[in-house]
ZAMARGU-4260 file (C-alpha; in steps of 0.2 Angstrom, whole numbers, plus 5000, padded with zeros to 4 digits):
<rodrens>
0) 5018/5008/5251 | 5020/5025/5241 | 5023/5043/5242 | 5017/5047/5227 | 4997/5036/5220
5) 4987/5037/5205 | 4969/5029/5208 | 4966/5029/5190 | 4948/5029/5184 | 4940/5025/5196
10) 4921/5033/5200 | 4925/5047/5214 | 4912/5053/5228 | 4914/5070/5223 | 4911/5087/5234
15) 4894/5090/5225 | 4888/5073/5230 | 4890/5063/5214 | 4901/5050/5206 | 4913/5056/5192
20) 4925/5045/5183 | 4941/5052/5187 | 4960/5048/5192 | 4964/5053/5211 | 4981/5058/5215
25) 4992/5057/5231 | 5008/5063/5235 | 5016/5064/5253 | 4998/5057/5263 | 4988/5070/5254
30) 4976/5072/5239 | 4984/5085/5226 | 4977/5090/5210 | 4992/5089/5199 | 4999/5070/5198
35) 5016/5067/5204 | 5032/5059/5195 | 5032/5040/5193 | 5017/5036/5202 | 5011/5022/5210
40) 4995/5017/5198 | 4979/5008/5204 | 4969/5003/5192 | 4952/5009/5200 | 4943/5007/5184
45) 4923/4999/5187 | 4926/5004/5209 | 4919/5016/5219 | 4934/5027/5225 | 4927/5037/5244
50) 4933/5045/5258 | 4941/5032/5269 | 4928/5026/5285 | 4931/5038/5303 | 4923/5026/5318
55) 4922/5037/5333 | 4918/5025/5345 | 4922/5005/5346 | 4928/4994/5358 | 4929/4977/5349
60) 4947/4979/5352 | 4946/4973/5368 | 4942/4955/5364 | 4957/4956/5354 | 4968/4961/5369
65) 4956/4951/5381 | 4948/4935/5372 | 4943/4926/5385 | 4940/4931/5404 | 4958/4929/5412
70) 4968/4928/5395 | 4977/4944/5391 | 4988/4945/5374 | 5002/4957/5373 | 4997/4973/5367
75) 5008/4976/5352 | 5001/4957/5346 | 4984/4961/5349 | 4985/4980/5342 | 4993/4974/5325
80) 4976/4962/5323 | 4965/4977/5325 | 4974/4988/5313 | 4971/4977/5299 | 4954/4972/5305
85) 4951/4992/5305 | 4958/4990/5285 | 4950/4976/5280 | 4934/4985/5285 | 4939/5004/5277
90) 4942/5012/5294 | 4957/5022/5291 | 4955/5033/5307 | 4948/5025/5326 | 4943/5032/5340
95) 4946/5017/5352 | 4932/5017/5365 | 4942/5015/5380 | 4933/5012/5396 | 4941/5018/5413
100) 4928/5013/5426 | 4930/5008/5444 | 4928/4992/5440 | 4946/4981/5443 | 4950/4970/5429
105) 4950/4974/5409 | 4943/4991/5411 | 4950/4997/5427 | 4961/5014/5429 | 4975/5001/5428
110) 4971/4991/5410 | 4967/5011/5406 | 4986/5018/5412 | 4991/5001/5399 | 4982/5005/5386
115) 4985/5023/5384 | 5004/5022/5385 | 5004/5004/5375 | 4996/5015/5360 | 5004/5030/5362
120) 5023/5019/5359 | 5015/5009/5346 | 5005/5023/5336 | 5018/5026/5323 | 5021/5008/5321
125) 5000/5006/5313 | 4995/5010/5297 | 4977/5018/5302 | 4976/5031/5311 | 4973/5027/5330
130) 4964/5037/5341 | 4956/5038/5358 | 4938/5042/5367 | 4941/5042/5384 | 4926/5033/5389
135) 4924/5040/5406 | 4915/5031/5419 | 4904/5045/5430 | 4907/5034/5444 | 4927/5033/5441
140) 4934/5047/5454 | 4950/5041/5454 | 4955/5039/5437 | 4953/5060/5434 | 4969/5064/5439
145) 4974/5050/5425 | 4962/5057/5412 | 4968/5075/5414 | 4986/5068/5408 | 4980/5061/5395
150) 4971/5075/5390 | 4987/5083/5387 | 4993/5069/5373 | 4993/5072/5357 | 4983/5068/5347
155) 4968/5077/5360 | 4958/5061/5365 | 4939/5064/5365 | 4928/5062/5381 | 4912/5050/5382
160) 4903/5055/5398 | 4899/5036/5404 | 4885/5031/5417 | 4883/5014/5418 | 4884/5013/5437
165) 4866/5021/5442 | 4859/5008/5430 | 4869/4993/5439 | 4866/5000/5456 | 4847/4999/5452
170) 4847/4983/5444 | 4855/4976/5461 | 4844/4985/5471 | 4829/4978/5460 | 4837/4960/5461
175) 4840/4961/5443 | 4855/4950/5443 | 4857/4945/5425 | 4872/4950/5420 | 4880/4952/5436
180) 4891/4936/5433 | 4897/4941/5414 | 4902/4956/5423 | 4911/4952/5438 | 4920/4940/5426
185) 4925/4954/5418 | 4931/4963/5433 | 4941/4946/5436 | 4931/4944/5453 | 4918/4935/5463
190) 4901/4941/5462 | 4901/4944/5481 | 4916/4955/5478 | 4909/4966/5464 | 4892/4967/5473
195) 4904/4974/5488 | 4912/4986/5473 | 4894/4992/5467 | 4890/4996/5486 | 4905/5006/5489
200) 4906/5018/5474 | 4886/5020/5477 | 4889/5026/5492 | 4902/5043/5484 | 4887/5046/5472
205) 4883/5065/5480 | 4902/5069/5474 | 4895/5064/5453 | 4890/5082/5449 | 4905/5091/5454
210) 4916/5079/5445 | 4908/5078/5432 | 4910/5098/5428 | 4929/5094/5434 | 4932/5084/5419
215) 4920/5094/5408 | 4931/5108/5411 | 4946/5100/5410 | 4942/5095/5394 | 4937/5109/5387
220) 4954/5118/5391 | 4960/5105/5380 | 4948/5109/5369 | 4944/5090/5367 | 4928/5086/5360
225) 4916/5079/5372 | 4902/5066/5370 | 4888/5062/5382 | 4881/5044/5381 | 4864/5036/5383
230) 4854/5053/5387 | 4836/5047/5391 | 4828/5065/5392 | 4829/5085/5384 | 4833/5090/5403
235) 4848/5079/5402 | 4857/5085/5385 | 4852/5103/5391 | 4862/5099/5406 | 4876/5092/5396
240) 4876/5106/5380 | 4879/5117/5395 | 4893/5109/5399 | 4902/5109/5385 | 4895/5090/5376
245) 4892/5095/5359 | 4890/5076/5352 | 4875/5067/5358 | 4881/5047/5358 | 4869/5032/5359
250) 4852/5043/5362 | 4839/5031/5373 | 4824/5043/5366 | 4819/5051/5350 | 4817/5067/5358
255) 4834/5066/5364 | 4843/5065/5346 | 4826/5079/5338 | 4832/5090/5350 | 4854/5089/5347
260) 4847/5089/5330 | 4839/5103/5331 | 4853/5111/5342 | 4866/5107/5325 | 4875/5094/5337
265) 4877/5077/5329 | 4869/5061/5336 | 4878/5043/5336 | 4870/5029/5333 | 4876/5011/5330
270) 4881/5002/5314 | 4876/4985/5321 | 4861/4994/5325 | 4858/4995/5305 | 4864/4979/5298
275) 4853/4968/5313 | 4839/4978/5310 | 4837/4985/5326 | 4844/4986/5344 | 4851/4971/5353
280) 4846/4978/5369 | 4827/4987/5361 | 4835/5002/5361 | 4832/5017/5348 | 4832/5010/5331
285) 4846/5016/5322 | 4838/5014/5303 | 4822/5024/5309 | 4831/5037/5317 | 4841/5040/5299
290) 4825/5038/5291 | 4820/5053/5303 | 4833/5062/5300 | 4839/5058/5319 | 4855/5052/5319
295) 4872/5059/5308 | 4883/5046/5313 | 4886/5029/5314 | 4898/5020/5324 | 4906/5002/5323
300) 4902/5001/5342 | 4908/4983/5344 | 4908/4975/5327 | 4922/4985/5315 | 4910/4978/5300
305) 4897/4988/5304 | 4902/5002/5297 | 4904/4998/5280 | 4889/4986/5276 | 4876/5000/5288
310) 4882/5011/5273 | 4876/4996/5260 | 4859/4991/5270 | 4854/5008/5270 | 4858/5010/5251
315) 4851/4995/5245 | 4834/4998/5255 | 4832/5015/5245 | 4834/5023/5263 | 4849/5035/5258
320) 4859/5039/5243 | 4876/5032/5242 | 4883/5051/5245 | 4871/5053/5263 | 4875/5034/5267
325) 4893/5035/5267 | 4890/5055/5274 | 4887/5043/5291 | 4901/5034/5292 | 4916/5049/5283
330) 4911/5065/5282 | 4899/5068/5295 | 4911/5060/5309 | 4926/5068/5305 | 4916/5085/5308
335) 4908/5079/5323 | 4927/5073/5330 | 4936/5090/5326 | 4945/5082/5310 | 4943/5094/5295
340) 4957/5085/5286 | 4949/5070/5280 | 4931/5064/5276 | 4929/5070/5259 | 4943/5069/5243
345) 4947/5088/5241 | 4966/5093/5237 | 4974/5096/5253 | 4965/5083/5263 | 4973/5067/5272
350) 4975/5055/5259 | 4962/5043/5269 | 4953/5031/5254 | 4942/5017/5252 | 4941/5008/5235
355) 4926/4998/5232 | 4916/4985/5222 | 4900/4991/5221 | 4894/4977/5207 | 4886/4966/5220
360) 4888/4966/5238 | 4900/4977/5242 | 4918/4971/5244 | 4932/4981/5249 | 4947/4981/5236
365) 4958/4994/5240 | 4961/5004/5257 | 4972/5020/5259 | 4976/5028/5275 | 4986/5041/5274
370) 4993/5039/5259 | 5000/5021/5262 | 4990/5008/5251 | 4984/4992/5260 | 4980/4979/5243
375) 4965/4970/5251 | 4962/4956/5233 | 4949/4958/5218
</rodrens>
């Protein structure tokens, strides 16, 4: 831990684009030009020095609070885990997914209300910088008054406009039971009781529209950013640009992610995505939308190495240069999250830094976050 740092000769991801051999300085969590008095040094000397990783949306905290169905650990315990895990992995900024659905259990309004003020005492205990996506959950009437509190927290959390429910509604319908077990496990219920809890919210699906514009303008007064999930059509990102949704998350169809693209809004796709080669579930291919030109960002989703190695694969298979790969995963989200004081190393910015070995498979060495220097081994 130091106020004042000296990565020393290290090979910087400059604004232009290119790697320059260079000493980055830091005083007070910011990049300055000048160096400081009796710096801390870092000998950076043969390592890539970039702009620390920015995940806007990933939820693999959750196993950490809830590892297996029924077990809950406490929240400062299972918080501490995910800050190093975000280091370890150079995420130095986090937009936590957090799910508020109608479901009971770990993503109810309940495990929500926990979770939101869990964080917001614990926050300036964590080394990374720890935010929030409001995953809301369409379906979720009664969480809004919830979710317009928590707009007014600082920091603003973003808003993920979720629909999950039309999909499980159909799948019942259809006798598509497949899942239905891993998630009424999750909801901490029988299957009888969550079919019951599918047939009751279905039956307030006229009132989806209007509530939707409700939180879509309560957001905006916040001026939160707001992110609309698992579009299938043009229609539908019309529908949401409209409302304000200028971050298109998890596209099911090219045309989708052509058109945000060609509307200047950024598209999110998966990390995983990248580093399996594909979708888990055959969605959009997250490597042939990049190769398209189709997707700006990538997220950890549920796996906080993702985001790191997505950047490697993508190098490595001559799909991107090392300035548009790590574009994905640093500066490109940071604009799409509203967060123009990080992403790239300028002076003035948020001293937010990733050291790395870039000699062989990549290996993180080094990981600043906000000027505070996490020593991960050589």
């Amino acid at each position: 831990m130091s106020t004042a740092v000296c990565l020393s000769g290290g090979q910087v991801l400059t604004s232009q684009g290119g790697l320059e051999v260079a000493d980055l300085h830091i005083a007070d969590g910011r990049i300055v030009d000048a160096p400081a008095a009796d710096p801390l040094r870092v000998d950076c000397r043969g390592y890539w020095v970039l702009p620390g990783i920015v995940d806007v949306h990933g939820d693999a905290f959750e196993l950490e609070l809830h590892p297996r169905p029924g077990v809950d650990i406490a929240f400062p315990i299972a918080m501490a885990s995910v800050d190093r895990q975000l280091l370890a992995n150079g995420i130095v900024t986090a937009f936590h997914g957090m799910t508020v659905s109608w479901e009971p259990g770990a993503r109810s309004l309940e495990a929500g209300r926990r979770f939101m003020a869990g964080l917001q005492a614990l926050r300036p205990r964590l080394t990374a910088d720890h935010r929030v996506q409001l995953r809301w959950e369409t379906f979720a009437h009664d969480a809004i008054d919830d979710v317009a509190a928590w707009l007014a927290q600082q920091p603003t959390p973003a808003v993920a406009f979720n629909d999950h429910t039309t999909a499980t509604m159909e799948k019942v319908k259809a006798g598509n039971h497949q899942k239905l077990g891993q998630w009424a496990q999750r909801a901490g219920v029988t299957v009888q009781e969550y079919l019951a809890e599918v047939d009751s919210v279905g039956q307030r699906a006229p009132e989806v529209p209007a509530k939707i514009r409700k939180v879509a303008d309560l957001a905006g007064r916040h001026g939160a950013i707001m992110l609309s999930h698992d579009e299938s059509s043009r229609s539908e990102r019309a529908i949401h640009r409209g409302l304000g949704m200028s971050v298109c998350e998890f596209p099911l169809d090219p045309e989708v992610a052509a058109d945000a693209v060609a509307n200047g809004e950024h598209v999110i796709l998966g990390g995983p995505n990248v580093i399996r080669g594909g979708s888990h579930t055959g969605a959009l291919s997250a490597e042939d939308a990049i190769r398209d030109g189709l997707c700006t960002v990538l997220a950890s989703d549920y796996y906080y190495p993702s985001l790191l190695h997505a950047a490697e694969r993508l190098v490595d298979r001559g799909v991107l240069s090392l300035n548009d790969a790590w574009g994905l995963v640093s500066r490109n989200p940071a604009a799409a999250m509203g967060l123009p004081d990080r992403g790239t190393l300028e002076a003035g910015r948020r001293a937010d830094v990733v050291v790395i070995d870039g000699s062989g498979p990549w290996r993180l060495v080094h990981a600043i976050a906000g000027g505070h220097v996490v020593s991960l081994g050589r």
